[in-house]
Legacy VTK file of the C-alpha trace (Angstrom):
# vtk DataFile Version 3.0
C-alpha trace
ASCII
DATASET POLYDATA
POINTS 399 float
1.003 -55.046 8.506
3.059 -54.535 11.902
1.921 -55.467 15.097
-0.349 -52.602 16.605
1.763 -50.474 19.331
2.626 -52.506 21.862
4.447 -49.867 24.450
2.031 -46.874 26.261
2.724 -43.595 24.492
0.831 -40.392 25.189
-1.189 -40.775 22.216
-1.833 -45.006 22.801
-5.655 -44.314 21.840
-5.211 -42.585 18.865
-2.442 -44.796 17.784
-4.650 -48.213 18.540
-7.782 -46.471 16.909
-5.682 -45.865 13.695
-3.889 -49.261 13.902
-7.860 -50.729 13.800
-9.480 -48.660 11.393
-6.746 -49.488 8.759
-7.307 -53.295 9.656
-11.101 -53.424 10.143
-12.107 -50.376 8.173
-9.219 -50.197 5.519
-6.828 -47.653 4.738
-9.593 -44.973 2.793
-11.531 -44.582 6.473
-8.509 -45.070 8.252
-6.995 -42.060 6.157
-9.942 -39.907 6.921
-10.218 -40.354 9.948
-6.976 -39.336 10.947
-7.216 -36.154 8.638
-10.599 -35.806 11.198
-8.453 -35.834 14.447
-5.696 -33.990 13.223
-7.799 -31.333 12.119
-9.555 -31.242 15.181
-6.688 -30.932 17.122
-5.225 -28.095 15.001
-1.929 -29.632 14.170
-1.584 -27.928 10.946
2.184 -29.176 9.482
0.744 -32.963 10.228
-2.634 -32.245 8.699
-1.042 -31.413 5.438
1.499 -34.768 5.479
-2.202 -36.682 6.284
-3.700 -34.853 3.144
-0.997 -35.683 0.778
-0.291 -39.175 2.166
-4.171 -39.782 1.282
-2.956 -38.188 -1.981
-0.071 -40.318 -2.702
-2.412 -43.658 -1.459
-5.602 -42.306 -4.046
-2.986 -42.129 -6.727
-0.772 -45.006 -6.448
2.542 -43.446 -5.582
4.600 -44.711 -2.904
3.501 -43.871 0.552
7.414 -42.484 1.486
8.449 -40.599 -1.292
12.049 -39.520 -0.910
12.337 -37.719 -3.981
10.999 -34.632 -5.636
8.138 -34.458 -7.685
10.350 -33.799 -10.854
11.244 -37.367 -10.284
7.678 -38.465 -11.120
6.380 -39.509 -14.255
3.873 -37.464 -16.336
0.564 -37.036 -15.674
0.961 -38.279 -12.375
3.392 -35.374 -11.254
0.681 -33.070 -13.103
-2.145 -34.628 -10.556
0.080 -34.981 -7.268
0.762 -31.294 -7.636
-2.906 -30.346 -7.932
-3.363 -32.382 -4.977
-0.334 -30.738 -3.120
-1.531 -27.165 -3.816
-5.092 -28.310 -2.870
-3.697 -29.824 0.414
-1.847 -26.541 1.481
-4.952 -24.273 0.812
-7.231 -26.593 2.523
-4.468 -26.128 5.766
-4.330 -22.258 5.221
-8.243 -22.152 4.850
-9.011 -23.727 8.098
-6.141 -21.745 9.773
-7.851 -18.463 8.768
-11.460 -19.900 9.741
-9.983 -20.777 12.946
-8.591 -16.775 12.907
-5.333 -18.132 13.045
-4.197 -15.138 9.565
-0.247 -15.589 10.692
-0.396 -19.544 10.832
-2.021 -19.276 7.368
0.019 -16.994 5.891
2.846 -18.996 4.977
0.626 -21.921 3.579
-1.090 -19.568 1.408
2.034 -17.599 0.474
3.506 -20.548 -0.558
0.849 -21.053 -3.484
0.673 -17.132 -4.508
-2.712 -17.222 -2.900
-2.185 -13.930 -0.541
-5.920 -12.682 -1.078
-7.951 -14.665 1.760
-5.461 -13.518 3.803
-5.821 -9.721 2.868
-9.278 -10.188 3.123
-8.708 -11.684 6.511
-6.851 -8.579 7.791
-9.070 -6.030 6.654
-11.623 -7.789 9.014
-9.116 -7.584 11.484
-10.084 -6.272 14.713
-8.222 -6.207 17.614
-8.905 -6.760 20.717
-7.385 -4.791 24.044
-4.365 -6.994 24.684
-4.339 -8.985 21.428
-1.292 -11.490 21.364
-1.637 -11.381 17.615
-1.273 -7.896 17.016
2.316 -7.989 16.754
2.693 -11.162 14.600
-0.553 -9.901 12.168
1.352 -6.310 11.756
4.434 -8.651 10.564
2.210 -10.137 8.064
0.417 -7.483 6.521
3.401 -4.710 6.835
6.403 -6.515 6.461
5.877 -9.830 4.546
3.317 -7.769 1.965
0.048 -9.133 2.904
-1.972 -6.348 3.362
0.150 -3.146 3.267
-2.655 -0.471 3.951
-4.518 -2.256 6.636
-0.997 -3.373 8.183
-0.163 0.592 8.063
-3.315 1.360 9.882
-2.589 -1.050 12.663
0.658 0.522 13.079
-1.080 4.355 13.137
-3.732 2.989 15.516
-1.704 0.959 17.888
2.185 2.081 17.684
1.709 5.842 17.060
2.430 8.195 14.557
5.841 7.890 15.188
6.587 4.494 14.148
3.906 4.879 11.187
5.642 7.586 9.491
8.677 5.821 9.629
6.893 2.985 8.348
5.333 5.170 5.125
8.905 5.305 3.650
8.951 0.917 3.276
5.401 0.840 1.654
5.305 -0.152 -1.634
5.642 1.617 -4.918
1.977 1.607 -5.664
0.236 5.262 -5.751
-3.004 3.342 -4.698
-1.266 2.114 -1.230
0.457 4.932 -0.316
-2.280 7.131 -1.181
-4.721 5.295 1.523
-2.174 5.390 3.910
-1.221 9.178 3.415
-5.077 9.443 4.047
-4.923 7.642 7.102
-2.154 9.716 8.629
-3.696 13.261 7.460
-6.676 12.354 9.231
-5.220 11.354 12.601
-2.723 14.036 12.854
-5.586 16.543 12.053
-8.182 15.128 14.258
-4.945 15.237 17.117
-3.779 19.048 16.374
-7.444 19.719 16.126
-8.281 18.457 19.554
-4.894 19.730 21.260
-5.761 23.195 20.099
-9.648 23.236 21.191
-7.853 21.692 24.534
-5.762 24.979 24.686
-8.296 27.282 23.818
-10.653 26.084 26.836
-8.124 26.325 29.241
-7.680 29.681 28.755
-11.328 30.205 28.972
-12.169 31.239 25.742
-15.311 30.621 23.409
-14.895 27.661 21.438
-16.829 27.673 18.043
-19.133 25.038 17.708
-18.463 22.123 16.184
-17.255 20.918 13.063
-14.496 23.428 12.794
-11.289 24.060 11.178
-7.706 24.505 12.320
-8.020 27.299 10.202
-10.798 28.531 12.220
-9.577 28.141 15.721
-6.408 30.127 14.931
-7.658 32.691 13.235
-7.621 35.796 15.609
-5.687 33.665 18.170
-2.069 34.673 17.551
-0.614 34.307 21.266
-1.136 30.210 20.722
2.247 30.616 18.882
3.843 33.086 20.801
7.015 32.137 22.459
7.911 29.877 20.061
4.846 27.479 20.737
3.022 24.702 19.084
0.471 21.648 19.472
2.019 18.753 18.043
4.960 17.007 17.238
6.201 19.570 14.031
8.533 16.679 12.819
5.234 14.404 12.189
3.585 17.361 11.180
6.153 18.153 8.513
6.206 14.495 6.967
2.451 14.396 6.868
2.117 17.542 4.285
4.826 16.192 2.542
3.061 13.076 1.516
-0.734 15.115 1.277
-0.162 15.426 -2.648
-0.570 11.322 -2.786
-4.578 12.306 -1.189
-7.340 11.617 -3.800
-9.943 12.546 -1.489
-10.915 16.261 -1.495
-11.832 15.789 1.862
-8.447 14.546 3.175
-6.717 16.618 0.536
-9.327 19.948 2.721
-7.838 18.483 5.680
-4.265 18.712 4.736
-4.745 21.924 3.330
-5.902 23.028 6.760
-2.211 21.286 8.424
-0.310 23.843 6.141
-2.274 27.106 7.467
-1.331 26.011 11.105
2.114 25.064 10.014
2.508 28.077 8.441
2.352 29.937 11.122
4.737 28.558 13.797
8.345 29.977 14.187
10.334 29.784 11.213
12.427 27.466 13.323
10.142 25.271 12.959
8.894 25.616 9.219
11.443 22.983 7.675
13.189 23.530 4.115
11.646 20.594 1.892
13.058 19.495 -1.373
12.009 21.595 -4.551
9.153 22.427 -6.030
8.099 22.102 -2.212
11.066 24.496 -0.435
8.709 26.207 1.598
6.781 23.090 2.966
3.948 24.393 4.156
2.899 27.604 1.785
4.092 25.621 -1.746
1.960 22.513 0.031
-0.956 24.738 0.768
-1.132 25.929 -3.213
-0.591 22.910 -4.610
-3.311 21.413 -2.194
-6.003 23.763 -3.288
-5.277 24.472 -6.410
-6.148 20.616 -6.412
-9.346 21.635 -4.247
-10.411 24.518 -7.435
-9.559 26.979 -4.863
-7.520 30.006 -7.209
-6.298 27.407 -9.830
-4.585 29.583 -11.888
-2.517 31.635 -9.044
-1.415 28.204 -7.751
-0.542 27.028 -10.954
1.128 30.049 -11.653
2.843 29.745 -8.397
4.552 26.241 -9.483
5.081 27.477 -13.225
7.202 30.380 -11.372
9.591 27.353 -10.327
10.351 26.176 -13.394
13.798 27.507 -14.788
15.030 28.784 -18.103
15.294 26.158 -20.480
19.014 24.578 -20.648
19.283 25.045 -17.001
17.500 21.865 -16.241
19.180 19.694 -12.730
17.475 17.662 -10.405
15.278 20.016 -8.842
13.969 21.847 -11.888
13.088 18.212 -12.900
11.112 17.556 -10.071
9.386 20.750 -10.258
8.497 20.139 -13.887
7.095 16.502 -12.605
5.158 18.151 -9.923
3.399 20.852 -11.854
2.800 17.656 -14.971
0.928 15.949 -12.381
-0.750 18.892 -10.992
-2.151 19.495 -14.184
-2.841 16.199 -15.474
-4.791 16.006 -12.188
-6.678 18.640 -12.977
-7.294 17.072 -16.837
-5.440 20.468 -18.154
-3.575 18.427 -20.670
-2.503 21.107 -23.276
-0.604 22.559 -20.585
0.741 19.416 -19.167
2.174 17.992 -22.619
3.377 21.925 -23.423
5.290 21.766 -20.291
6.439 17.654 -20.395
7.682 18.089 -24.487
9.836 21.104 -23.021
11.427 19.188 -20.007
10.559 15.528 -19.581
10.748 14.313 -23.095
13.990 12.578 -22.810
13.424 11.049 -19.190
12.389 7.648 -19.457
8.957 7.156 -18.626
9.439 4.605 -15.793
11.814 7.279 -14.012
9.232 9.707 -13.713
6.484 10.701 -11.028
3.901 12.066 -13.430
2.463 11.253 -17.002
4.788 11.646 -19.320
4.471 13.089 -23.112
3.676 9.944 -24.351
1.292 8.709 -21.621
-0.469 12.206 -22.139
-1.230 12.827 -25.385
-2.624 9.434 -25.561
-4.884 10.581 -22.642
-5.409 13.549 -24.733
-6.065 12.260 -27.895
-3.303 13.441 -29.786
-1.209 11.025 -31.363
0.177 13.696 -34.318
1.141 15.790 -31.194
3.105 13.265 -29.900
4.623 12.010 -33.231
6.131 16.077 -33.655
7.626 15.243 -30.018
9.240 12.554 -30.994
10.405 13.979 -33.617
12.279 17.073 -31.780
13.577 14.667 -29.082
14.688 11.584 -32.169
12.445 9.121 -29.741
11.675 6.358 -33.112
9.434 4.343 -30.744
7.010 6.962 -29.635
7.235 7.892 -32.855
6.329 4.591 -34.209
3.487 4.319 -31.374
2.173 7.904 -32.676
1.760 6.812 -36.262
-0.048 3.471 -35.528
-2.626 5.102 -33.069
-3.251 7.522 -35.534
-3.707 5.204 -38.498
-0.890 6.882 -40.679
1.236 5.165 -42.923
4.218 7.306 -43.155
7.219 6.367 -43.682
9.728 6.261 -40.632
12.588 6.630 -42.555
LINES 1 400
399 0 1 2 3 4 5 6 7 8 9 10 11 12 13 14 15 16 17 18 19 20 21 22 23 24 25 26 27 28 29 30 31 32 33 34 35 36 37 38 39 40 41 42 43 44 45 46 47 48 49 50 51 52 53 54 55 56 57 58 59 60 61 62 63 64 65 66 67 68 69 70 71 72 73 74 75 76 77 78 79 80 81 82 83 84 85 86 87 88 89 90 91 92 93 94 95 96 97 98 99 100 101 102 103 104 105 106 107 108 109 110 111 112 113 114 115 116 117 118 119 120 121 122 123 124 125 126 127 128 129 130 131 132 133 134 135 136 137 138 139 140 141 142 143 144 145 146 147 148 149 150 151 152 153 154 155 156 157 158 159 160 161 162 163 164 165 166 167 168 169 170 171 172 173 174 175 176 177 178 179 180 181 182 183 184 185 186 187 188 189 190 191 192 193 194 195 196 197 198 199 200 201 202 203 204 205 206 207 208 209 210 211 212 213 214 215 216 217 218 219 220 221 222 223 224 225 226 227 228 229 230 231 232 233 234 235 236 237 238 239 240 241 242 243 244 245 246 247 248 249 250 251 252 253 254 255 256 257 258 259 260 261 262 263 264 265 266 267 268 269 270 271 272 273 274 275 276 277 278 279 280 281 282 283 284 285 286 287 288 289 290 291 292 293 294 295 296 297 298 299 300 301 302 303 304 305 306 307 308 309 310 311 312 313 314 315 316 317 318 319 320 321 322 323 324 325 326 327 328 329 330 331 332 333 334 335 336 337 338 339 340 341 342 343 344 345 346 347 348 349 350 351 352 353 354 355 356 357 358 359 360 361 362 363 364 365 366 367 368 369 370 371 372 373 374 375 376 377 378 379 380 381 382 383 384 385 386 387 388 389 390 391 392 393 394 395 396 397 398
């Protein structure tokens, strides 16, 4: 054993205190206590090298080992990895108890262990001033931690602004985006909603009593738009119906459906063209949002159906109209209508390229396998014809 440290260094306690627990004590107590102190101290990256030097020491391997851990033997690679991945998540565990969610993140990361984390950031608060905000908003936003809660921070803190610029990098998953659409509808309502009760007072008039509408407070009210006027920014208010069909809550899909009654009635300067089935953002919104609410189903479904073109004239936008108006019905479990309408114009999309249910997916919602096997037929699809047969329990012959 060398000679204990014979020059002053900054740490010439901790280094004699080590040097004599190894000697007196021996190298188990030494080991822990050093794990003890470096713990205590916080210094994460040398915390995990203590942990898996006590690992290497428990299990016989070298103390310095150069190589990788493909270069050790069976089982004992097997065991020094369950002791590496245990190392790292004991580091990233006492990060997060310490509230320290971006210093754990990478540790935790690194062993496809993301969900203390996400837990971590839904409990998120911050504070006024909070250094972390920035870094924490990196890790749930950017780096896929916590998407939704990393959206929120963004509404809440950066604006509506940088959050709807922010909706278009969430990811593919209808549950996300659909908790973050909610978000936004709510705050741009409960904005518009307090600008225009603002308005209204200054020009001395009765406010109705509270909870009310946007619907309500314009109704009978047209100078609030005259010269061109409105109450909030129309470029956030145009991106937030455009994402209200991802709501699942019939409250936030009500409040959305009140956005496209006040958007519907500012200049036509300001009512911009969307993409089809949705041209006229905020009247095709407002039917598709309450037909979803049971609010004259039929005329709004007749309103979409009214978009669909003549068969052989299908191009992108007839597509997406026939994908919208799926969904819409699917949504509300009309499924007759939905496969009558998917079998005419979405039977030869692939399922992965589309936005709604397709054939396949509903007639198996629907119970119908033979329905689905005639599909196939017409469109020569042998696998969802296959798929048809087998749910059903026939035993045709494919050929």
């Amino acid at each position: 054993m060398p000679d204990a440290p014979a020059e002053p260094t900054k740490d010439a306690e901790a280094f004699q205190a080590l040097h004599q627990a190894i000697r007196n004590e021996g190298p188990e107590f030494a080991l822990d206590q050093l794990i003890t102190l470096l713990s205590e101290r916080g210094e994460s990256r040398a915390l995990l090298d203590a942990l898996l030097l006590r690992a290497r020491h428990e299990l016989g391997l070298p103390l310095i080992h150069p190589g990788s851990l493909n270069d050790l033997p069976e089982p004992l690679r097997s065991k020094y990895e369950e002791r590496y991945v245990d190392a790292i998540r004991t580091v990233g565990g006492r990060l997060l108890a310490a509230g320290d969610i971006p210093g754990a993140w990478p540790y935790l990361r690194a062993i496809g262990e993301p969900e203390p984390v996400a837990k971590a950031i839904d409990a998120y608060v911050p504070t006024e001033g909070d250094e972390q905000l920035n870094q924490i908003v990196e890790v749930a936003f950017n780096q896929g931690a916590n998407a939704r809660k990393g959206f929120e921070l963004i509404l809440e803190h950066y604006g509506t602004c940088s959050a709807i610029s922010a909706f278009e990098h969430l990811p593919a998953d209808d549950a996300t985006r659909g908790a973050c659409a909610d978000s936004l509808v709510r705050q741009l309502h409960n904005h518009l909603l307090g600008n225009l009760r603002a308005e209204i007072a200054q020009r001395g008039q009765p406010l109705p009593a509270k909870p009310e509408s946007i619907a309500d407070l314009i109704r009978g009210r047209d100078w609030l738009f005259h010269d061109e006027a409105y109450h909030i920014d129309v470029s956030h208010l145009a991106a937030t119906v455009r994402v209200a069909p991802l709501l699942t809550d019939s409250q936030s899909i009500a409040l959305a459906a009140d956005l496209t009654d006040y958007g519907a009635r500012l200049s036509e300067r300001f009512r911009y063209e969307g993409e089809p089935p949705f041209e006229n953002t905020y009247e095709d919104h407002g039917f598709y949002l309450r037909t979803l609410l049971g609010q004259e189903v039929d005329r709004g479904i007749a309103h979409f159906r009214a978009k669909l073109p003549a068969p052989g004239q299908e191009d992108r936008g007839a597509l997406l109209a026939a994908q919208v108006l799926v969904g819409l019905l699917a949504r509300l479990n009309r499924l007759d209508e939905a496969i009558e309408i998917a079998a005419q114009y979405l039977a030869d999309v692939p399922e992965s390229a589309l936005i709604c249910p397709g054939p396949a997916a509903l007639c198996h919602r629907a119970g119908q396998p033979d329905r689905l096997a005639r599909i196939a037929q017409e469109h020569g699809n042998l696998v969802h014809y296959a798929a048809a047969l087998l749910e059903s329990g026939t035993k045709r012959d494919l050929a």
